[in-house]
C-alpha positions as CSV (number, residue, x, y, z in Angstrom):
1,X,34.0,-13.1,56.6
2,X,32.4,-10.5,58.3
3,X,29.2,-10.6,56.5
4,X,28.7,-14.3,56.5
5,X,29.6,-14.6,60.0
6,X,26.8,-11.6,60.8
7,X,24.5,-13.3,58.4
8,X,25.0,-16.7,59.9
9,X,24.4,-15.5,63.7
10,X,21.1,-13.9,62.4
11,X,20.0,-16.9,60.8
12,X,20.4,-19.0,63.2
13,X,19.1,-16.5,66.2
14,X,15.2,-16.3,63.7
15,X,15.2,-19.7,62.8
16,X,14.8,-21.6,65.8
17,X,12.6,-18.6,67.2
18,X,10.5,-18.6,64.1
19,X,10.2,-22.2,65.1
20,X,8.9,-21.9,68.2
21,X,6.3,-18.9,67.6
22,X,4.7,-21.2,64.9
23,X,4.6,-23.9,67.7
24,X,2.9,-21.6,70.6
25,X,2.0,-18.3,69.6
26,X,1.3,-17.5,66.1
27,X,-2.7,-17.1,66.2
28,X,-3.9,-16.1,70.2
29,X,-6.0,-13.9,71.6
30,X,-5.6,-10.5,74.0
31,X,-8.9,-9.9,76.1
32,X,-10.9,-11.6,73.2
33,X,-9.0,-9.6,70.6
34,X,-7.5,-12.9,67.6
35,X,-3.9,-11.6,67.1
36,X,-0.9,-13.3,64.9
37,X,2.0,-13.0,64.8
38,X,4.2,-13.8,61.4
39,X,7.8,-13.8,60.0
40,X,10.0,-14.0,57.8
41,X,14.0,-14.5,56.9
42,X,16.1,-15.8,54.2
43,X,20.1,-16.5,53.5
44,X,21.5,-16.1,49.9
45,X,24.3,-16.8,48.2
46,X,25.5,-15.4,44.8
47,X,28.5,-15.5,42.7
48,X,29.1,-14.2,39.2
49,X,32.5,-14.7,36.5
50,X,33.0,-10.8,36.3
51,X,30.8,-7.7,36.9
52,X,30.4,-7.5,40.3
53,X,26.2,-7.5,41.1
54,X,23.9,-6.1,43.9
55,X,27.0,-3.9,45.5
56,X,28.1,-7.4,46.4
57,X,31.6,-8.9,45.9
58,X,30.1,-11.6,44.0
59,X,32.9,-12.1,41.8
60,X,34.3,-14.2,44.3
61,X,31.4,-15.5,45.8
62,X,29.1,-13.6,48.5
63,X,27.1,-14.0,51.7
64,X,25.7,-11.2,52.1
65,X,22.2,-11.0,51.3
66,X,20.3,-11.7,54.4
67,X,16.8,-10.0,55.3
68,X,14.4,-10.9,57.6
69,X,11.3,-9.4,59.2
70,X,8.2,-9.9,61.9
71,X,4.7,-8.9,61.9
72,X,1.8,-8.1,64.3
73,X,-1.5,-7.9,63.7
74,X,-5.2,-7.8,65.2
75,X,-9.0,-7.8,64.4
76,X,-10.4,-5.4,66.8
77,X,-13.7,-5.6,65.0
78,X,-15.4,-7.4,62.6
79,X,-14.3,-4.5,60.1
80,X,-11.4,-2.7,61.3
81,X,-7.8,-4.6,62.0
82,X,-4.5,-2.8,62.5
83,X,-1.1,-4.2,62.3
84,X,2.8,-3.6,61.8
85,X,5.8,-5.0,60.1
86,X,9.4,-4.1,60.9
87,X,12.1,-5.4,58.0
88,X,16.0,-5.1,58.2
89,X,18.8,-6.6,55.8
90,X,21.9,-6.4,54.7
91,X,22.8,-6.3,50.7
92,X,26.2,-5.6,50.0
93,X,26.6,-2.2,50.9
94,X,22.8,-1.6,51.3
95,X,20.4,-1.6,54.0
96,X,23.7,-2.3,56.8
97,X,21.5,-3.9,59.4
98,X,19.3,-0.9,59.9
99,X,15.8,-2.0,60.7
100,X,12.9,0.5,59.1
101,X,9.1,0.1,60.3
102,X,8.0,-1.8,56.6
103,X,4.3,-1.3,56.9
104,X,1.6,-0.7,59.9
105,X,-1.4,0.8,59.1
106,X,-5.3,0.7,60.1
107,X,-7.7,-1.1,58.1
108,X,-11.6,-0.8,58.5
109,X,-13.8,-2.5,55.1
110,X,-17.1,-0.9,55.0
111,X,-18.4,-3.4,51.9
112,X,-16.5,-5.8,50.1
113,X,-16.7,-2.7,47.5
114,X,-15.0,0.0,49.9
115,X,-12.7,-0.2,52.4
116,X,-10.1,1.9,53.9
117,X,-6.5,2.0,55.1
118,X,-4.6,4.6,56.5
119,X,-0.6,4.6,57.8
120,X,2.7,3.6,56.0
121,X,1.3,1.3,53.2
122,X,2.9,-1.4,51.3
123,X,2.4,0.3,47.4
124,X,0.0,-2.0,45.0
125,X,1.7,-1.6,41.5
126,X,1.6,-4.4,39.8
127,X,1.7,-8.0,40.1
128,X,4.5,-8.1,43.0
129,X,5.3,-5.0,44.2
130,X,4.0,-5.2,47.7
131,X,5.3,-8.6,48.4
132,X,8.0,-8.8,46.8
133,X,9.9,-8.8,50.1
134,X,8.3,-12.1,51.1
135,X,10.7,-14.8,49.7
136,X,8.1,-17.7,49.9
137,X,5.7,-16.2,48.1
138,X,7.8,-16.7,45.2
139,X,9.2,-19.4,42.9
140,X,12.0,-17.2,42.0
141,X,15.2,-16.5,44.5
142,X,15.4,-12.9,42.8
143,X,12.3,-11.6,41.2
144,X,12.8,-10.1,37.3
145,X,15.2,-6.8,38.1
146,X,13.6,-4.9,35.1
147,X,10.6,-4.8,37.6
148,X,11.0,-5.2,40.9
149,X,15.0,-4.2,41.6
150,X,15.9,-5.2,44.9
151,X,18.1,-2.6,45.1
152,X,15.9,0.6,45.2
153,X,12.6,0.4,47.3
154,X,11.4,3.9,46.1
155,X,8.2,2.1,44.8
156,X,7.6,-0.2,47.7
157,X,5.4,1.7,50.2
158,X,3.7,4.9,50.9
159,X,3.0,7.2,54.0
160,X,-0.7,8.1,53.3
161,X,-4.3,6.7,52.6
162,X,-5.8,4.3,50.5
163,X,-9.0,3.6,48.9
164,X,-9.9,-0.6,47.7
165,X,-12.7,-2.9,47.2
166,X,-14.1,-5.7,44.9
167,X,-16.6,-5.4,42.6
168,X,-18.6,-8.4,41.5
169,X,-19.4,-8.1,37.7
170,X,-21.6,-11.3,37.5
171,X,-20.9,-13.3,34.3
172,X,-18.0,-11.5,33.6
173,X,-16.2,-12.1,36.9
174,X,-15.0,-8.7,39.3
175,X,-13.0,-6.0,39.6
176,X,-10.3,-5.1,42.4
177,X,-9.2,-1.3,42.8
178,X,-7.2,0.8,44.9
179,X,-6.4,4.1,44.5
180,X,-3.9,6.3,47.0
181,X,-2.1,9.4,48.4
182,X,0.8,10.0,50.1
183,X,4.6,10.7,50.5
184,X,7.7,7.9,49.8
185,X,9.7,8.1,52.7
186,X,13.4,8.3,52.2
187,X,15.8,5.5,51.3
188,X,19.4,6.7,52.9
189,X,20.4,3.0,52.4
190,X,19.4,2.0,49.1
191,X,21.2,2.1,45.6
192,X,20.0,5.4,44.6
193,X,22.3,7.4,47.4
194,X,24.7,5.1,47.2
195,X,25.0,4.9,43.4
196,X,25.4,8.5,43.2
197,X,28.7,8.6,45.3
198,X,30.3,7.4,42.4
199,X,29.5,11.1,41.0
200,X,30.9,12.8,43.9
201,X,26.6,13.6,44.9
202,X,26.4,13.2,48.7
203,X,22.5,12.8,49.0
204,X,21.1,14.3,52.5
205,X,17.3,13.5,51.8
206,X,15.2,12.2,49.0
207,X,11.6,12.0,49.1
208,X,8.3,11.9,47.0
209,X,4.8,12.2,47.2
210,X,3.0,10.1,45.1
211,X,-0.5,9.4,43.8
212,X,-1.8,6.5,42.5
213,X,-3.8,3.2,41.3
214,X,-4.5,-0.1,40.9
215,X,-7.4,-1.9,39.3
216,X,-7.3,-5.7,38.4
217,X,-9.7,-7.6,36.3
218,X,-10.3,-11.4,37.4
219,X,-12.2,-12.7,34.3
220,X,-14.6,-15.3,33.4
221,X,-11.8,-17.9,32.7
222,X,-10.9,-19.2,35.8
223,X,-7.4,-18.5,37.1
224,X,-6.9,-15.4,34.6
225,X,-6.2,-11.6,35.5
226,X,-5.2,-8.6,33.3
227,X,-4.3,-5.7,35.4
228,X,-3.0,-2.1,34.8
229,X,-1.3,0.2,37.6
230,X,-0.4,4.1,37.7
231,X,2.0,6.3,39.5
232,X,2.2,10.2,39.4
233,X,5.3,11.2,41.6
234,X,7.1,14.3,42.2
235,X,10.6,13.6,43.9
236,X,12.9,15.9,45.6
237,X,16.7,15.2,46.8
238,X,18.9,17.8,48.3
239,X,23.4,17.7,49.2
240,X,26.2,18.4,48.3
241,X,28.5,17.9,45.2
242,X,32.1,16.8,45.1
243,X,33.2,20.7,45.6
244,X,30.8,20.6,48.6
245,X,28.4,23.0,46.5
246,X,24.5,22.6,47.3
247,X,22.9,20.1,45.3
248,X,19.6,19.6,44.7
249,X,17.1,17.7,42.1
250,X,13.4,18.1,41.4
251,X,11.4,16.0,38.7
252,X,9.2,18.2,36.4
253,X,7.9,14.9,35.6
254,X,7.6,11.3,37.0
255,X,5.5,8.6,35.7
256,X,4.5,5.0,35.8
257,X,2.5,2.9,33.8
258,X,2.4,-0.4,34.5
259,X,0.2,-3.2,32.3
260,X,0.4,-7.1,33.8
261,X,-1.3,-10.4,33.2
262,X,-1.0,-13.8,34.9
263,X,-2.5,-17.3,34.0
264,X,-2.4,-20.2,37.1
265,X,-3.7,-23.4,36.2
266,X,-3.4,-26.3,38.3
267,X,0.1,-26.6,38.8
268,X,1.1,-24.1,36.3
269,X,1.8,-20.2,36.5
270,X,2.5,-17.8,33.8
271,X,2.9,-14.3,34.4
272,X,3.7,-10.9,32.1
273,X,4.7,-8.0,32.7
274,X,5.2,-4.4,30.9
275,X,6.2,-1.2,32.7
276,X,7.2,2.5,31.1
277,X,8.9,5.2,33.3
278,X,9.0,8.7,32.7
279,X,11.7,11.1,34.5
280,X,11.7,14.9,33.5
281,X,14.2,16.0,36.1
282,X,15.7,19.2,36.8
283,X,19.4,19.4,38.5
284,X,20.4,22.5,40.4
285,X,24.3,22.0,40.1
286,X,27.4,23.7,38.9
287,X,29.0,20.4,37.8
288,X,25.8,19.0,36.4
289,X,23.6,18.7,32.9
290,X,20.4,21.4,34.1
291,X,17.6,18.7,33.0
292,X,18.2,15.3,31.8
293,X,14.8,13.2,30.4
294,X,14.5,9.2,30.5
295,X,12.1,7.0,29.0
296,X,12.7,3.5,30.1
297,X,11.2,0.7,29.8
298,X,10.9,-3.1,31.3
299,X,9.1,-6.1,30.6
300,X,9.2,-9.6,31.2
301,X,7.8,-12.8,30.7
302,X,7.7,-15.8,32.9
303,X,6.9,-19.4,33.6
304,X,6.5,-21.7,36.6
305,X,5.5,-25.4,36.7
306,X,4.9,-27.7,40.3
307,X,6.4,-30.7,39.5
308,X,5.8,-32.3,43.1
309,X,4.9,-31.5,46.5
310,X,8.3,-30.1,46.9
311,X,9.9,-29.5,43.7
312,X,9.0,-26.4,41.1
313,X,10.8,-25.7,38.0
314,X,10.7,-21.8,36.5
315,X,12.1,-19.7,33.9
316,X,11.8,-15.9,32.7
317,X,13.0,-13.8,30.9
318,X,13.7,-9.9,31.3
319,X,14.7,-6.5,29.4
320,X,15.4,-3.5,30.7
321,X,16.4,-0.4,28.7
322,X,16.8,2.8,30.6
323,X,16.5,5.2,27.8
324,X,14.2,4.2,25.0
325,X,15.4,6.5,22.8
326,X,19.1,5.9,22.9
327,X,21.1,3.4,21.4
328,X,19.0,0.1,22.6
329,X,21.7,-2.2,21.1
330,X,24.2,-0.2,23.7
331,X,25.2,-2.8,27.0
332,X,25.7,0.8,28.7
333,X,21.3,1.4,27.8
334,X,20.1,-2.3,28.7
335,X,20.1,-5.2,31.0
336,X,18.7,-8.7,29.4
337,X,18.2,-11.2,32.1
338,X,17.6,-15.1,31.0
339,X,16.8,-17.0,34.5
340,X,16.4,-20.5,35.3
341,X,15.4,-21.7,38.7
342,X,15.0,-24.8,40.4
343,X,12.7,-24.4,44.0
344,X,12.9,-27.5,46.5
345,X,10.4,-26.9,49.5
346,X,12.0,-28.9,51.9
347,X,9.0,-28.9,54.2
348,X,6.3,-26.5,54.3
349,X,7.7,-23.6,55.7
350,X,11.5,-23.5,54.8
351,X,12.8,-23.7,51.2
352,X,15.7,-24.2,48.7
353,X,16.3,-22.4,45.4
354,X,18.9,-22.6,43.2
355,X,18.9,-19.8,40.3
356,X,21.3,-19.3,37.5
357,X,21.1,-15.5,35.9
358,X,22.4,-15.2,32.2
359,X,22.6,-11.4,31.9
360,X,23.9,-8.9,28.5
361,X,24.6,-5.5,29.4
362,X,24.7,-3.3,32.4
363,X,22.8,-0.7,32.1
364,X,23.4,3.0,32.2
365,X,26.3,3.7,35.4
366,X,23.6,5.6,36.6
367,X,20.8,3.9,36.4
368,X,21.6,1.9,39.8
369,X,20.4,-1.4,39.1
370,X,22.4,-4.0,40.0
371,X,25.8,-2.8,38.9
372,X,28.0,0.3,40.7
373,X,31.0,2.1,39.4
374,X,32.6,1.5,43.3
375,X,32.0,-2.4,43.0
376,X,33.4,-2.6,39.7
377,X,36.5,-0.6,39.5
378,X,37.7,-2.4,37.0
379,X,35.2,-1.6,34.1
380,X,32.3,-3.4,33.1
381,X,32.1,-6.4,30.5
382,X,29.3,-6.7,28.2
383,X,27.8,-10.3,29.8
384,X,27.2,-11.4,33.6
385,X,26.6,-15.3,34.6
386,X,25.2,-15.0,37.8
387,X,24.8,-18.0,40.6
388,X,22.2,-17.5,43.6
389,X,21.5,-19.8,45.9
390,X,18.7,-19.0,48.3
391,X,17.2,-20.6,51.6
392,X,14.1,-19.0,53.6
393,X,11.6,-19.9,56.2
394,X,8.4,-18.3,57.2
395,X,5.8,-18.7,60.1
């Protein structure tokens, strides 16, 4: 009661606000300067017919998953715009209402070829990555969890520089690039810390640098894009065991490829999606294996149609195996996720969506997606029905 109380009282203190900033103060100007000002926040609902999902107590039906978030920005030139984002939420036993600075960063574009940020950067990898916290963006209430896992934002944005621009190729349409540096600021709130108190690991501070890419191909046929992103990382965590000993983890290696393609037509989306990880990772710990390697893997595939002004239909379907050579038949090495949603925008700014999640497996304990060892004391079963119910608005 607790939660959905909380959650309510925040819903309806942004709602009505968000209202009124559309009305009077979403585009102005300071001394000539065109600011805007934007938001964001959304109310879920999810219950499942065992395993317990997303730290939540969903098993008999859950509130909390709220999120919300405001940004400001400004063109100060012709070239160079600056602007911020501050994000909170509250998922399960994650984020606990403790608002983070999501993004602000300066921007100055040189050409349409070059152009420069600088500050704490939403990540581009992949299709969705640096949006994937903007709820009407997307036909989905939860986006596929093989990819984007709403649990651990390690991936989401950086603390460094980037490089982007468009390239026009003529006849054979253009290219979009970014390349960047910088450090992954720590998560004390996310499923990673909190997954590894089930293993008696107290996490202080994680953190990562991180180089790099992006680079996107629109193509001659109209509405089609093949893309392929990169990640080199080298992540660090430092605590303290069960026993209280030091602990502390290093990667010797830490990859991501990522390969995506999407197809809009009309009133039709389709979208694709492959990504491998690689995790070489050295544990300095009396009570732990001295270097444990993963090589997972995730795709997914996945289809949207607009049936009406207000009504849009979508399905995908997703696979996530967290060690590709293990057993991949194993529930304990995989998550399958068959999703069908329903999405009612009930005007143009606030929408409905009702999702059903038809899951097989639950991945490694430790792999800290989706499903805990504290949330589900009980054990896990092999198969997950899942029921989310969504609402968000945005100005």
């Amino acid at each position: 009661m607790r939660s959905l109380s909380t959650s309510l009282f925040v819903i309806a203190a942004v709602f009505p606000g968000a209202a009124m900033l559309r009305a009077q103060f979403t585009n102005f100007t300071v001394e000539g300067v065109p600011v805007q000002v934007h938001g964001f926040a959304s109310q879920a609902f999810s219950a499942s017919d065992d395993n317990n999902y997303l730290t939540m107590d969903t098993s008999r039906g859950s509130f909390a998953f709220t999120d919300f978030g405001a940004s400001i920005s400004a063109q100060l030139t012709d070239k160079f715009r600056v602007g911020a984002q501050f994000y909170d939420r509250d998922l399960g036993q994650l984020g606990r209402w403790r608002p983070e600075l999501d993004w602000a960063s300066g921007d100055y574009k040189f050409k349409d070829w070059l152009g420069i940020r600088a500050g704490k950067i939403k990540t581009v990898l992949g299709l969705f990555n640096d949006t994937q916290d903007l709820e009407s963006l997307h036909t989905w209430a939860i986006l596929p969890q093989s990819m984007y896992p709403v649990d651990l934002r390690s991936t989401i944005a950086h603390i460094g520089g980037d490089l982007y621009g468009d390239i026009d190729l003529k006849r054979l349409g253009s290219l979009s690039y970014t390349a960047y540096a910088g450090l992954i600021p720590d998560d004390p709130y996310g499923g990673y810390v909190y997954g590894a108190k089930a293993y008696g690991v107290n996490i202080a501070t994680l953190g990562a640098r991180e180089e790099g890419g992006d680079l996107r191909w629109h193509t001659p046929l109209a509405g089609f894009l093949a893309g392929v992103s990169y990640i080199d990382a080298d992540s660090q965590g430092n605590g303290t065991d069960v026993l209280g000993n030091p602990y502390k983890e290093h990667t010797k290696k830490y990859e991501i490829s990522q390969f995506y393609v999407q197809y809009v037509h009309r009133r039709l989306e389709l979208d694709g999606e492959y990504r491998r990880t690689y995790l070489d990772e050295l544990t300095f710990d009396v009570l732990a294996p001295p270097e444990s390697v993963l090589d997972s893997r995730s795709f997914y595939g996945s289809a949207s149609y607009r049936i009406s002004k207000r009504l849009e239909l979508g399905s995908y379907y997703s696979r996530f195996y967290l060690d590709w050579g293990d057993n991949l038949n194993d529930p304990g090495n995989h998550i399958y996720d068959k999703v069908a949603t329903v999405r009612l925008d009930l005007t143009s700014h606030w929408d409905l969506k009702i999702e059903g999640h038809f899951m097989n497996g639950y991945g490694a304990t430790d792999a800290f997606r989706g499903f805990y060892l504290q949330n589900n004391q009980q054990g896990f079963k092999p198969n997950t029905n899942l029921l989310v119910i969504r609402t968000g608005f945005e100005f």
